[in-house]
PLY file of the C-alpha trace (Angstrom):
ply
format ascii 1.0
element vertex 62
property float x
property float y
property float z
element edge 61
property int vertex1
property int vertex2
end_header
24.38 14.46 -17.41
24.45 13.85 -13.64
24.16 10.89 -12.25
20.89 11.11 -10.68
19.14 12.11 -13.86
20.72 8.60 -15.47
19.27 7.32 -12.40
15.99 8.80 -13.21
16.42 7.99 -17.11
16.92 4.38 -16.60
13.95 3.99 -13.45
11.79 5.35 -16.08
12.34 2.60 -18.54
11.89 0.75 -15.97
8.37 1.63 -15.15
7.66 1.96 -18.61
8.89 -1.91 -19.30
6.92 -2.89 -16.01
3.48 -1.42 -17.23
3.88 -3.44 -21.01
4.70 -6.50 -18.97
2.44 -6.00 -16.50
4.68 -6.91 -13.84
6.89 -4.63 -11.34
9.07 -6.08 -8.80
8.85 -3.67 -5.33
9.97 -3.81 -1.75
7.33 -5.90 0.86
7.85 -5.85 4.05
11.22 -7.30 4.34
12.00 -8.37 1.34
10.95 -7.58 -2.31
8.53 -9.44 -4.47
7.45 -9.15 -7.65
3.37 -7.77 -8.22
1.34 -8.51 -11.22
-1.43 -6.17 -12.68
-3.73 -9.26 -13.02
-3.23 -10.70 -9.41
-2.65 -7.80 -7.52
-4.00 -4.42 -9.23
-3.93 -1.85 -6.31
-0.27 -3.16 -4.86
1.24 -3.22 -9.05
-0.30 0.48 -9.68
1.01 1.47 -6.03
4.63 0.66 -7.22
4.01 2.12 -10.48
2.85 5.21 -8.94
5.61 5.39 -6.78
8.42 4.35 -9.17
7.21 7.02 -11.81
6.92 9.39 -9.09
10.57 9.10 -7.79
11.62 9.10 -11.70
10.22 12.53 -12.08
11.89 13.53 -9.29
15.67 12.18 -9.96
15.25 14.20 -13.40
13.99 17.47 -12.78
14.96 17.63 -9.08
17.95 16.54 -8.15
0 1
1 2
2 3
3 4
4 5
5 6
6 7
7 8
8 9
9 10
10 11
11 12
12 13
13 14
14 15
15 16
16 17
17 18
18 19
19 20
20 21
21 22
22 23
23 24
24 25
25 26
26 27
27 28
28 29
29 30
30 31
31 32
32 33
33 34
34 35
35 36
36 37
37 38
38 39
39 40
40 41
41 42
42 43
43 44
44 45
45 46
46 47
47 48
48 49
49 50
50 51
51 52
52 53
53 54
54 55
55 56
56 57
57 58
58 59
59 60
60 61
């Protein structure tokens, strides 16, 4: 297994921990914070989005 599809293995559980506990911790401007599905809905599915999307792409890509 290369090491970008670990990569993409373990982002995955990632995203997949961050949408049970409904919390995902991004990049903001210059620094990262962490966005809640109750607080912030549009910014915590953005990340999701993105995360799971980059995921995909470590595994069947690269």
């Amino acid at each position: 297994m290369s090491a970008f599809k670990s990569l993409g293995l373990m982002l995955g559980v990632y995203v997949a921990y961050s949408v049970v506990t409904g919390a995902v911790y991004a990049r903001h401007r210059m620094r990262g914070r962490t966005f809640r599905r109750e607080d912030e809905p549009v910014a915590y599915w953005s990340a999701i989005v993105a995360y799971g999307a980059l995921a995909l792409m470590l595994v069947f890509i690269f």
